[in-house]
C-alpha distance (Angstrom), angle and dihedral (degrees) to the residues before:
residue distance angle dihedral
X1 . . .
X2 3.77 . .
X3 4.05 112.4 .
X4 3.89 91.2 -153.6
X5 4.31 91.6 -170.7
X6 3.20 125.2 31.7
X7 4.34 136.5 157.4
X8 3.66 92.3 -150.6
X9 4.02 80.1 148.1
X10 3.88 87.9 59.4
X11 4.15 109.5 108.3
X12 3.52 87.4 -127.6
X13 3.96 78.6 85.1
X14 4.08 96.6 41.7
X15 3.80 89.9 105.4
X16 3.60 107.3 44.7
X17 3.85 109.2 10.5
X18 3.47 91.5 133.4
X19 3.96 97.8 57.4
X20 4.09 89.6 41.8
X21 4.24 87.5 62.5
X22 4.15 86.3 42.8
X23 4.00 90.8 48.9
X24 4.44 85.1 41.1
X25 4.21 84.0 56.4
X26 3.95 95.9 36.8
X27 4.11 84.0 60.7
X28 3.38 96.6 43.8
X29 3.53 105.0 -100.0
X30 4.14 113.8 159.8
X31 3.07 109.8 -174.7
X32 3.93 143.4 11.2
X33 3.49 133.3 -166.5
X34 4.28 114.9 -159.3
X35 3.76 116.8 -149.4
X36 3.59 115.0 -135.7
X37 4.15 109.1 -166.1
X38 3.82 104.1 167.1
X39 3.90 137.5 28.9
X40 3.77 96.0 -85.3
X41 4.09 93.7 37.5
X42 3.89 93.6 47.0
X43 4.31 90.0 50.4
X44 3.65 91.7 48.8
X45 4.08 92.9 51.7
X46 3.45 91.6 51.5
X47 3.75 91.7 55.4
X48 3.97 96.5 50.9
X49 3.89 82.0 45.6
X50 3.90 86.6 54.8
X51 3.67 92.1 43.7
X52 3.66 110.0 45.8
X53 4.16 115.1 33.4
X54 4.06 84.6 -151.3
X55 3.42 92.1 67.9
X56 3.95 134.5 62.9
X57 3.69 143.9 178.4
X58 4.20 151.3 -101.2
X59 3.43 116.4 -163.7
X60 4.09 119.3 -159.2
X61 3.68 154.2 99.1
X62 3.48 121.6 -86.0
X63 3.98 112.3 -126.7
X64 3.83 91.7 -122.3
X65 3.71 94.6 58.1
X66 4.11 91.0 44.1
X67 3.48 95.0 111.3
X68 4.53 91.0 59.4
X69 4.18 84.2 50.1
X70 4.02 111.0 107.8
X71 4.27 126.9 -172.3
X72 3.92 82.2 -101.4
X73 3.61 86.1 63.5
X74 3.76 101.1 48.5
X75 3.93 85.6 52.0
X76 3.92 94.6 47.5
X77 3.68 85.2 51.5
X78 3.50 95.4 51.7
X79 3.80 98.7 48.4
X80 3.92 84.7 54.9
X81 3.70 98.3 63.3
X82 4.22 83.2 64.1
X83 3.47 76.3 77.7
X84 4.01 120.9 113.6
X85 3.89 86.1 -143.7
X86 3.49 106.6 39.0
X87 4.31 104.5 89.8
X88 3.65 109.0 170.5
X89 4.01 142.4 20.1
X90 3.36 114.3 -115.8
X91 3.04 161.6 -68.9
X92 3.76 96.7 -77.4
X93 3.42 146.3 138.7
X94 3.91 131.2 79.9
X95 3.64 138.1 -23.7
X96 4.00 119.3 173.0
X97 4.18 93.0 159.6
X98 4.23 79.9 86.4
X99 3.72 121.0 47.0
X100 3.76 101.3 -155.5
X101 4.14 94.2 105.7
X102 3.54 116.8 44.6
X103 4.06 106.3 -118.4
X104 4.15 90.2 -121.2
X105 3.72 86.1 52.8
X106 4.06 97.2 48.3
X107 4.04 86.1 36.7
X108 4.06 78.9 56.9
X109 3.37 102.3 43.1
X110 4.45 89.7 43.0
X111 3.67 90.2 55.4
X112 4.44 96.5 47.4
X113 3.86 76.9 55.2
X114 3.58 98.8 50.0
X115 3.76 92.3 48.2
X116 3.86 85.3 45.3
X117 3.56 94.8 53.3
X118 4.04 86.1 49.3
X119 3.46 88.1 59.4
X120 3.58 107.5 47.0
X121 3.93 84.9 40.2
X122 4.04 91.2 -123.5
X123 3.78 123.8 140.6
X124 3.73 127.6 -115.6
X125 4.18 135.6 -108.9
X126 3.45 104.0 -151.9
X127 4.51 119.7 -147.0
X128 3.81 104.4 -170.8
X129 3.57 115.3 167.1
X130 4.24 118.6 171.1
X131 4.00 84.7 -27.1
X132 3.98 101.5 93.2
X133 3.58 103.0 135.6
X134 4.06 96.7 33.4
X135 4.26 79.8 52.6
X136 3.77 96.9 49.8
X137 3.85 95.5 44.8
X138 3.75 90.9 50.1
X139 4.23 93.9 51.9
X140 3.83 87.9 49.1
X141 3.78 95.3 42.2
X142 3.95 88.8 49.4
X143 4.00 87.2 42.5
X144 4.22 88.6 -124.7
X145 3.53 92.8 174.1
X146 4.10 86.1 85.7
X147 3.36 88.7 74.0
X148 4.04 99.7 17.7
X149 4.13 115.7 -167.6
X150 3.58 143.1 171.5
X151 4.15 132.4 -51.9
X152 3.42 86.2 -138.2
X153 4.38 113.7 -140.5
X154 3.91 90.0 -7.7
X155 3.83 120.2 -144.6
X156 3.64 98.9 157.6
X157 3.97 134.7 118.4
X158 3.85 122.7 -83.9
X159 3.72 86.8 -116.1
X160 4.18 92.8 60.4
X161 3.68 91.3 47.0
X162 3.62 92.6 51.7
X163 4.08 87.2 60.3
X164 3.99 91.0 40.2
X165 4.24 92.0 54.5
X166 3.84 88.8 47.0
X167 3.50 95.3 51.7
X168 3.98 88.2 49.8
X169 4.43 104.0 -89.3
X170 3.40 122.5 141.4
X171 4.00 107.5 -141.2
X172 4.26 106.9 -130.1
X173 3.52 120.7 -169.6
X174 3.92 127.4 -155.5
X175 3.49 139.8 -172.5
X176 4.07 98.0 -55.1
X177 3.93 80.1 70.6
X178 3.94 94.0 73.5
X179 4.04 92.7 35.7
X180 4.13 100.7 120.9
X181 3.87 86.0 -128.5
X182 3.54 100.2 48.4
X183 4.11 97.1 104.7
X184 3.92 104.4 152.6
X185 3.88 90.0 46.2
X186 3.62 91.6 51.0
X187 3.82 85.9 54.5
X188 3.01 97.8 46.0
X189 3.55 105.8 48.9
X190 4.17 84.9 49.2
X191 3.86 84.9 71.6
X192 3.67 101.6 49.3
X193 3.55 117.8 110.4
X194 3.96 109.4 -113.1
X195 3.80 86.8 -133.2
X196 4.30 84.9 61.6
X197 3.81 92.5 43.6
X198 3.95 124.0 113.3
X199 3.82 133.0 153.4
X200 3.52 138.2 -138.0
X201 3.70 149.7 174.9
X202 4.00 110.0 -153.9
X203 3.50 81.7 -156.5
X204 3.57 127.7 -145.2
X205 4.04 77.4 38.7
X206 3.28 138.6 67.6
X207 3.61 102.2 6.5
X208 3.77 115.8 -171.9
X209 3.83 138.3 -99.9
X210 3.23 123.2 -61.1
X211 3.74 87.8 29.3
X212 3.53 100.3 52.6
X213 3.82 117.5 154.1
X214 3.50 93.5 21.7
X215 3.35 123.2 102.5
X216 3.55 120.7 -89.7
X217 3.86 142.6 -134.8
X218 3.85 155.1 174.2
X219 3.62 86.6 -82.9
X220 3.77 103.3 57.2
X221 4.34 88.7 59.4
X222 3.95 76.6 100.0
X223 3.77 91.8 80.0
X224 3.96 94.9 42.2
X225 4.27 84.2 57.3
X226 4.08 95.0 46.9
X227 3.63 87.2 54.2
X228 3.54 97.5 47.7
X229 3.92 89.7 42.5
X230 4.67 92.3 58.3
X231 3.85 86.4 41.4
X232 3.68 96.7 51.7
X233 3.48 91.8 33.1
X234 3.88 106.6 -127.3
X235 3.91 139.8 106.0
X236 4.22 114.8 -69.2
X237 4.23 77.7 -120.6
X238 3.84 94.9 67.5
X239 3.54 94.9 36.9
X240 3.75 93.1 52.0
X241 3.96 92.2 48.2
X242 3.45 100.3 50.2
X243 4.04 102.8 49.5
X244 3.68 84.6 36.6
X245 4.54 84.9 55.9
X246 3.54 82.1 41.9
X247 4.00 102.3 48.5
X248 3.82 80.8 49.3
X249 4.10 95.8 53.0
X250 3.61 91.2 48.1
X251 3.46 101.7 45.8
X252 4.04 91.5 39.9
X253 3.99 87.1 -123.8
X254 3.79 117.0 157.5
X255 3.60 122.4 -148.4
C-alpha cells in the first residue's frame, strides 16, 4: 500500500513516531509521502525523507496560512523540489471554512505555486475545502494539467472529479470514505476510474471507521483500501496494486 498524505511531522506523532512507521511496514504499507505545508512542517518532512528511504516529501503552503507566506518563501520552496526526495508541491489550494487568509490572498498565493510547480515540472496536492468551483477555475486558468497532481482527501461530486481527471488529477480518498454515513463519497468513489484512484490517510486526521476519533496513522490506510475494494467490487490485491502503480506514476517514484 502507498499512504500518498501523511502529517507524520504533526506532534501528535512526537512520542512514538518511530513505532507509527514500524506499525505502517507491519501492514504492508510501501511507501509514504509526508506533507509539509508551512516553514516548520516542510523542514520536518524533509528530515523523515532523509531518514527513512520509504518515505518522501511535499513541500507547500497551506491556503489557510497564505497570508504568513513571503517571496523568500516561494523561493525556499522552489530550491527544495531540486531535491531527490521531495515529489510533489504542496498541499495548496483554497480553504474558505477558516477566515485567517483572505480568499484573494490564498487564490494568489495557489496560483505562484501552480506556476512554480510548472516550472520545476513537479505535480500538485490539492486542499479544497467549501471552494470547489473557485479551485477548479483556478487549475484550468493556470493550465495545471502540465504538471497534473493529486485532489488531495476528495469529498467532491462525481461531476467535479470528472473535470479534475481530464485536466490530469488523480482522485485520493481518505478515511471519510469508510465512515458508515459517508453516502455521496461512496458513490462517488464507485465511478472513479481505477487508473485515477489513490489512497491516503491525512494522518493525525480523519482516521477511518471503526476507528473514528482516534488518532490516525500510516498504518490504518488498510481500512481506506477494503472499502474501496466492496465498493468497486474487486479483490483488496488489485485495488492495492493499482493505486500503489499509480502513486508511483504520479509521483515519478521507481520501484
Amino acid at each position: 500500500m502507498f499512504d500518498t498524505h501523511a502529517h507524520l511531522n504533526a506532534h501528535q506523532f512526537q512520542e512514538d513516531r518511530e513505532e507509527v512507521i514500524q506499525r505502517a511496514l507491519d501492514e504492508g504499507v510501501e511507501k509514504i509521502v509526508v506533507v509539509g505545508f508551512d516553514e516548520q512542517t516542510i523542514k520536518d518532512a524533509l528530515a523523515l525523507a532523509e531518514e527513512y528511504d520509504f518515505i518522501y516529501a511535499a513541500v507547500g503552503w497551506h491556503p489557510v496560512d497564505a497570508i504568513d507566506m513571503t517571496d523568500e518563501h516561494l523561493a525556499w520552496i522552489e530550491e527544495l523540489a531540486a531535491h531527490p526526495k521531495v515529489v510533489a508541491l504542496g498541499e495548496m489550494g483554497l480553504d474558505y471554512h477558516w477566515d485567517k487568509s483572505p480568499a484573494e490572498v490564498q487564490k494568489e498565493v495557489f496560483r505562484r505555486q501552480i506556476q512554480l510547480a510548472k516550472k520545476v515540472k513537479l505535480p500538485i496536492i490539492i486542499h479544497n475545502r467549501d471552494a470547489t468551483q473557485d479551485v477548479v477555475d483556478i487549475l484550468r486558468e493556470e493550465d495545471a494539467s502540465e504538471v497534473g497532481g493529486i485532489m488531495h482527501c476528495y469529498g467532491g461530486s462525481l461531476e467535479t472529479a470528472q473535470q479534475c481527471m481530464e485536466m490530469n488529477f488523480y482522485i485520493s480518498f481518505g478515511g471519510p470514505v469508510t465512515f458508515k454515513n459517508a453516502r455521496k463519497v461512496k458513490e462517488v468513489a464507485k465511478e472513479i476510474p481505477l487508473e485515477w484512484l489513490l489512497i491516503e490517510t491525512d494522518c493525525p486526521y480523519l482516521s477511518p471507521h471503526p476507528l473514528r476519533g482516534k488518532r490516525n496513522e500510516p498504518s490504518y490506510v488498510k481500512y481506506v483500501a477494503e472499502t474501496l475494494a466492496e465498493l468497486k467490487e474487486i479483490h483488496l490485491e488489485e485495488l492495492i496494486k493499482k493505486t500503489s502503480d499509480n502513486a508511483h506514476r504520479i509521483f515519478n517514484i521507481t520501484r
